[in-house]
C-alpha positions as CSV (number, residue, x, y, z in Angstrom):
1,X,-72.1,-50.2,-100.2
2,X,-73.5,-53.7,-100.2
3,X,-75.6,-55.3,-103.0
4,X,-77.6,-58.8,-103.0
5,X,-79.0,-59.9,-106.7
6,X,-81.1,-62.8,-107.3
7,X,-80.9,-64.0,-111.1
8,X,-82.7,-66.8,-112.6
9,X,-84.3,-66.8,-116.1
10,X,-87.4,-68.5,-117.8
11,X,-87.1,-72.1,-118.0
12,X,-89.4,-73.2,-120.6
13,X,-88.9,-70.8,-123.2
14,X,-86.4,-68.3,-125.1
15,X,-88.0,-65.1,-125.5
16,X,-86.3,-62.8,-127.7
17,X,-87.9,-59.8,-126.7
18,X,-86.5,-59.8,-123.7
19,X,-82.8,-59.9,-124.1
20,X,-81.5,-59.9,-120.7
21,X,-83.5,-62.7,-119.4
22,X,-82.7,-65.4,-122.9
23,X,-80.9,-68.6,-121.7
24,X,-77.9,-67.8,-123.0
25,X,-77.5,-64.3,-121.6
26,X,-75.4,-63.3,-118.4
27,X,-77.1,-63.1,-115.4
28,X,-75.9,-61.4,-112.1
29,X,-73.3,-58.5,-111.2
30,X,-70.3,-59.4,-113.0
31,X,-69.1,-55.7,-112.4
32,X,-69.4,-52.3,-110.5
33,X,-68.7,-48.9,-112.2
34,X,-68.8,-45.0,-110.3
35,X,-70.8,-42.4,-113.0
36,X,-68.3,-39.5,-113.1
37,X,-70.1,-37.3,-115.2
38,X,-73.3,-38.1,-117.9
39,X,-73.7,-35.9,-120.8
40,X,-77.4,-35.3,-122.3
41,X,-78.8,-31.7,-122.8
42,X,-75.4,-30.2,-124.0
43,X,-74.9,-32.6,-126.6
44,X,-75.4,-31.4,-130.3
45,X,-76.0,-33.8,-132.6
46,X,-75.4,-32.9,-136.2
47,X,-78.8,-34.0,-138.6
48,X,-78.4,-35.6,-141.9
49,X,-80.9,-37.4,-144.0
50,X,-79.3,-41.2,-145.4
51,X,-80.3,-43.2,-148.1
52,X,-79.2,-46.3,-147.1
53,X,-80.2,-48.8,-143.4
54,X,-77.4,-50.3,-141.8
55,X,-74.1,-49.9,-144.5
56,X,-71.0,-51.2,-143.7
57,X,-69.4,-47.9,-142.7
58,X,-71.1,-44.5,-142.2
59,X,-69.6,-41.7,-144.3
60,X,-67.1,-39.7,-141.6
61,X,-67.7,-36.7,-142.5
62,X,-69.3,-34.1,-140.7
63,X,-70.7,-31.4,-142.3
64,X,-70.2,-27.8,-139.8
65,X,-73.2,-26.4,-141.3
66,X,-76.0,-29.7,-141.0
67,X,-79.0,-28.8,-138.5
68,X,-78.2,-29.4,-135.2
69,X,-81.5,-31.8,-134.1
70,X,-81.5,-34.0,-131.4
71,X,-82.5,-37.4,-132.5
72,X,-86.0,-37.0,-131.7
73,X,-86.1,-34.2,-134.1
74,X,-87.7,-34.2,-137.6
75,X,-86.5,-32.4,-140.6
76,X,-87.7,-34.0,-143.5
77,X,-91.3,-36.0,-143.7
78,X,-90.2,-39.1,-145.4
79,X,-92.0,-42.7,-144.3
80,X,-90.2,-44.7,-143.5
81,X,-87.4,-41.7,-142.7
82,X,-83.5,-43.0,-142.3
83,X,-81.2,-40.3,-140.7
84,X,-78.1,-40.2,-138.8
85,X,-77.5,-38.2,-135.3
86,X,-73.7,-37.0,-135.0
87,X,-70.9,-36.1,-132.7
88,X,-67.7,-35.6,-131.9
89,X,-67.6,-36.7,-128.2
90,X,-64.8,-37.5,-125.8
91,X,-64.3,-39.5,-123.0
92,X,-63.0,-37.6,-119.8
93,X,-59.3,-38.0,-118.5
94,X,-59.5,-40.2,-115.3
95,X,-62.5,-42.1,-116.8
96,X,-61.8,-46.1,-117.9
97,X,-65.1,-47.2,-119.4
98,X,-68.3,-45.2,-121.1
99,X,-72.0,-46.2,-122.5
100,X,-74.3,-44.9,-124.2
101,X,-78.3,-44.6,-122.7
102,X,-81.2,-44.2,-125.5
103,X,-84.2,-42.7,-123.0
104,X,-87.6,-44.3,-124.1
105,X,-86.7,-45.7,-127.5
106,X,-88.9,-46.4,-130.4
107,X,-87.2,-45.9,-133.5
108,X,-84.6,-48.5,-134.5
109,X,-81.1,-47.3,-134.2
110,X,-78.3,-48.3,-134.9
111,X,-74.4,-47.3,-133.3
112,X,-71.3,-46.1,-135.3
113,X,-68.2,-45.2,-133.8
114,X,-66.2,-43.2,-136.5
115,X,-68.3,-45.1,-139.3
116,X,-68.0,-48.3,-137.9
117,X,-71.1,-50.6,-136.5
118,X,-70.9,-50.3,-133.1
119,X,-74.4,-52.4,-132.4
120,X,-78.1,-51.6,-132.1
121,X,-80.2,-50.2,-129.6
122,X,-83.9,-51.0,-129.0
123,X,-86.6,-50.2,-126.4
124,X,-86.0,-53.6,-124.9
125,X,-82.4,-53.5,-124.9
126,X,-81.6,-49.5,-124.7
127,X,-77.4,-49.4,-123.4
128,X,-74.3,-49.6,-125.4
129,X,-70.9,-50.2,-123.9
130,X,-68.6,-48.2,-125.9
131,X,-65.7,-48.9,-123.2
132,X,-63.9,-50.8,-126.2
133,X,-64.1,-47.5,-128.9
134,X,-62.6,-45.2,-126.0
135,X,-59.0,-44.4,-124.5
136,X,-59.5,-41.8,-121.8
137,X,-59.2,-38.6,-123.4
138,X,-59.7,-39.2,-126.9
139,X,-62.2,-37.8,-129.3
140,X,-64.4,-40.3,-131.6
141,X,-67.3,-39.3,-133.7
142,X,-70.7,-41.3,-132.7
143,X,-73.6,-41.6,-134.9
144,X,-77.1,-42.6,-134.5
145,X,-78.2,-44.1,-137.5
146,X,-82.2,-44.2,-136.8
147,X,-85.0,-45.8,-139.2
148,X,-88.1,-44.2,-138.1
149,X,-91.6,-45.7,-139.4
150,X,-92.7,-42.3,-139.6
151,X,-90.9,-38.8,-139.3
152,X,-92.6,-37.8,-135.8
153,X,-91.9,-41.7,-134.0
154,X,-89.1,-40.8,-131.6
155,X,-85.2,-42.7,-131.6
156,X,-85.4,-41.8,-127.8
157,X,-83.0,-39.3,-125.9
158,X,-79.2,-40.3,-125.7
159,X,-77.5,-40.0,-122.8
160,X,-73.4,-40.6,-122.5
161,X,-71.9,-41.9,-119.1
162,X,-68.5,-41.5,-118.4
163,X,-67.3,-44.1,-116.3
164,X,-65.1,-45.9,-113.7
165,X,-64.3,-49.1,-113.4
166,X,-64.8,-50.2,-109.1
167,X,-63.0,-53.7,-108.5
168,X,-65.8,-55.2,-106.3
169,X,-65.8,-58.4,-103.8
170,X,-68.5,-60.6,-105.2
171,X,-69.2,-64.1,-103.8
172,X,-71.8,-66.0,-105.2
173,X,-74.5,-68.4,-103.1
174,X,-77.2,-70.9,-104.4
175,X,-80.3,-71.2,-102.7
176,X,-79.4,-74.6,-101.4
177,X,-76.2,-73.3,-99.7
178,X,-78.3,-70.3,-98.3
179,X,-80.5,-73.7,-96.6
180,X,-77.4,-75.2,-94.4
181,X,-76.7,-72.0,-92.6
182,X,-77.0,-72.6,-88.8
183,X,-80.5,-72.0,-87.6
184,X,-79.9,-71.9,-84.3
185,X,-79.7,-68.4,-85.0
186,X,-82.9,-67.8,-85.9
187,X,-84.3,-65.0,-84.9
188,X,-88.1,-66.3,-83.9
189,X,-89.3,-69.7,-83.4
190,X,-91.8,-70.9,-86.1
191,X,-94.7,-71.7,-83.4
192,X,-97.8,-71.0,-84.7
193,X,-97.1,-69.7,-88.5
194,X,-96.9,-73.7,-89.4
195,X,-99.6,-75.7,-89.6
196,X,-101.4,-78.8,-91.4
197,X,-104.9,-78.1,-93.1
198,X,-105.4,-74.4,-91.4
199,X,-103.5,-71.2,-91.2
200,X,-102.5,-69.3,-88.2
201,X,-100.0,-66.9,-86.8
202,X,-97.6,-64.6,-88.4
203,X,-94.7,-62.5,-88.6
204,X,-93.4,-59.1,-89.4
205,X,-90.8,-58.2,-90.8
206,X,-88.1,-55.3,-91.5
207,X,-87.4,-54.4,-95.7
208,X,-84.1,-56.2,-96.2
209,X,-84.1,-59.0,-93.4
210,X,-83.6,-62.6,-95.1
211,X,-85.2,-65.3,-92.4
212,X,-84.7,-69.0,-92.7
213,X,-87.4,-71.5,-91.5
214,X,-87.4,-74.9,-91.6
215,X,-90.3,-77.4,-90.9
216,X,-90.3,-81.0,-89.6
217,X,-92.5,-83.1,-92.1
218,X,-92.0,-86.6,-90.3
219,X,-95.0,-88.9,-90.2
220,X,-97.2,-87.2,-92.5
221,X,-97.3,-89.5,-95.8
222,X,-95.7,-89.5,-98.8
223,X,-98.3,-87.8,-101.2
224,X,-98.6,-85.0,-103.5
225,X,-99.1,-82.1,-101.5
226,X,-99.7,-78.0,-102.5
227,X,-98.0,-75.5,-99.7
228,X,-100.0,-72.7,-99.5
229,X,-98.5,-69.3,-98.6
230,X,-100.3,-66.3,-97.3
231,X,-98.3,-62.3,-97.0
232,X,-97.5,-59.2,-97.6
233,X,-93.9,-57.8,-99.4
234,X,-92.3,-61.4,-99.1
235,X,-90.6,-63.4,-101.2
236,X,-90.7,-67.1,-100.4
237,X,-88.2,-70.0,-101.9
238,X,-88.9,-73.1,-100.8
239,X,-86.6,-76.3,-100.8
240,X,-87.6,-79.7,-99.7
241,X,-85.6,-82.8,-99.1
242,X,-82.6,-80.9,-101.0
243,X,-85.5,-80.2,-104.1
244,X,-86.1,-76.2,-105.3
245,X,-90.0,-76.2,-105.0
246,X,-90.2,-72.6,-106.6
247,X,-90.9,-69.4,-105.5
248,X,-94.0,-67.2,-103.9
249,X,-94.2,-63.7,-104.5
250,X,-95.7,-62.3,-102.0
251,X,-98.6,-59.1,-103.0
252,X,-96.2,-55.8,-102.7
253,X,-95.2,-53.1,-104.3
254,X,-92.1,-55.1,-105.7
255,X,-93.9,-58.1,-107.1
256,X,-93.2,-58.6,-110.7
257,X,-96.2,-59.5,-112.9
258,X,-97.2,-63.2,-112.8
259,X,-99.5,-65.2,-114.8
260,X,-100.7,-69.0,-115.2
261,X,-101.2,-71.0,-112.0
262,X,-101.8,-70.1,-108.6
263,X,-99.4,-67.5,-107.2
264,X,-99.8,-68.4,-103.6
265,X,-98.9,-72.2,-104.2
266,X,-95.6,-74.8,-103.8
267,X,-96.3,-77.8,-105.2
268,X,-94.6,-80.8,-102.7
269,X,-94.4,-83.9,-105.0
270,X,-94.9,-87.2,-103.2
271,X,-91.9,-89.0,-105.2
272,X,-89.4,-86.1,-103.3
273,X,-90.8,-87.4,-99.6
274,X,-88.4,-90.4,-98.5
275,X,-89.8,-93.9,-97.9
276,X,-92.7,-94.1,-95.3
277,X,-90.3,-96.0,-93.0
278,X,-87.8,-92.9,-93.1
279,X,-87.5,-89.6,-91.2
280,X,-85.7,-86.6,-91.8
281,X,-87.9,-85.0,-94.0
282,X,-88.1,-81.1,-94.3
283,X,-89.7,-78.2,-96.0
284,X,-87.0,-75.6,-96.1
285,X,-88.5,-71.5,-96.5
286,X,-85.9,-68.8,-97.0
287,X,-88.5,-65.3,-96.6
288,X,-87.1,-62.1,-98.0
289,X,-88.3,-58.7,-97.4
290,X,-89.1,-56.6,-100.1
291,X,-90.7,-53.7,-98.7
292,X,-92.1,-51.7,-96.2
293,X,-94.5,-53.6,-94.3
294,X,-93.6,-56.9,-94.7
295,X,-95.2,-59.8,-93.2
296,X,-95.5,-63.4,-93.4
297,X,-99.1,-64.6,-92.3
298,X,-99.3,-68.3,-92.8
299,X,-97.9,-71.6,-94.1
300,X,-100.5,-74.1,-94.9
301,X,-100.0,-77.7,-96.0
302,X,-103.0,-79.1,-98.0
303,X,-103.9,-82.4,-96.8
């Protein structure tokens, strides 16, 4: 089983609802692990109303005759209602790592392992590894300790993974390394997708296929220029003269949601051509296929 991940994150701002894609956070596969077993519908979590948000440690005890409500239950009708979720839960034999899944979160909950803070869970951010509160085999209680704005908003619905760590083979390539591969293997010539002030031509494309195109841009002058590009289920980086001009996502069902600007555009800027007097310049396109159906239909430069 093969995988290919492109990671990048904003670069003009922090954005802390979105904790996956902050500057600081990791970015990429940095590990692989096999599900052996998830646990939802048979766990029974044991309902009890608290009086107090996030305490340092969460009383142990588990009382054998507390409601047995999952946590998006109600039984009392307090605003704002805090409550803990618990269970005694163990981690299979032959299984290295676990986490914990909150389906379609709302509520804010937080994780105790034994009455310990384990960390929170929210709808933007709704896994916990618990691989470091688990030896295979051995029981631990887990708590959800939920504050709910009102009784009926739901914490979400937990599910437990038991898993196992997979030793992969990563290897990692920039976009610029991606650019000196040998393109004599190509596997079409460019004639008639490229041109200068019109659009022509255009190529199809099978959902997975990575193509690599580059373009001569001797003799045309050293200006600002926008690169227009027109398709279907494509993604399209492009590099110039060693540069990263950006990226055009293509209409598909795999585009992300994209505003400001124009989305079909590369801006060239005339400081990155080399001196009139110079050649060697090119406009480097590495096109990815998304989807079914994809096609590249034209590369304009804007004169």
């Amino acid at each position: 089983m093969r995988f290919r991940v492109d990671s990048w994150g904003h670069s003009n701002f922090d954005d802390a609802r979105l904790p996956s894609m902050r500057i600081a956070a990791r970015k990429g596969i940095c590990g692989l692990f096999q599900v052996d077993a998830t646990e939802s519908a048979n766990l029974l979590w044991r309902f009890r109303l608290e009086q107090e948000w996030l305490p340092e440690r969460l009383d142990a005890e588990m009382d054998p005759m507390a409601a047995i409500l999952p946590p998006n239950a109600w039984n009392s009708t307090r605003m704002p209602l805090i409550a803990s979720y618990s269970i005694q839960w163990t981690l299979r034999e032959g299984s290295d790592a676990c986490a914990l899944e909150m389906s379609a979160p709302e509520a804010e909950t937080a994780v105790y392992v034994d009455g310990i803070p384990a960390g929170a869970i929210n709808a933007f951010d709704p896994w916990m590894d618990l691989t470091g509160w688990f030896r295979p085999g051995q029981t631990r209680r887990i708590s959800l300790l939920c504050r709910k704005r009102h009784w009926a908003e739901p914490a979400g619905t937990p599910v437990l993974y038991h898993l196992r760590k997979l030793v992969p083979d990563i290897s990692g390539c920039s976009e610029l390394d991606l650019a000196r591969h040998d393109f004599s293997a190509l596997p079409q010539e460019t004639n008639g997708l490229w041109t200068e002030g019109a659009s022509c031509g255009s190529i199809a494309m099978t959902a997975g296929e990575t193509w690599i195109y580059r373009f001569p841009l001797d003799g045309i002058k050293p200006a600002c220029r926008n690169l227009r590009i027109k398709g279907h289920a494509v993604k399209v980086t492009g590099l110039f003269n060693g540069h990263l001009l950006g990226r055009v996502f293509c209409p598909g069902d795999s585009r992300p949601a994209i505003v400001g600007g124009d989305p079909e555009l590369l801006y060239l800027p005339g400081p990155w051509f080399p001196d009139s007097d110079k050649t060697g310049s090119g406009l480097t396109l590495i096109v990815e296929a998304l989807g079914a159906e994809a096609i590249l239909e034209s590369v304009c430069l804007e004169l």
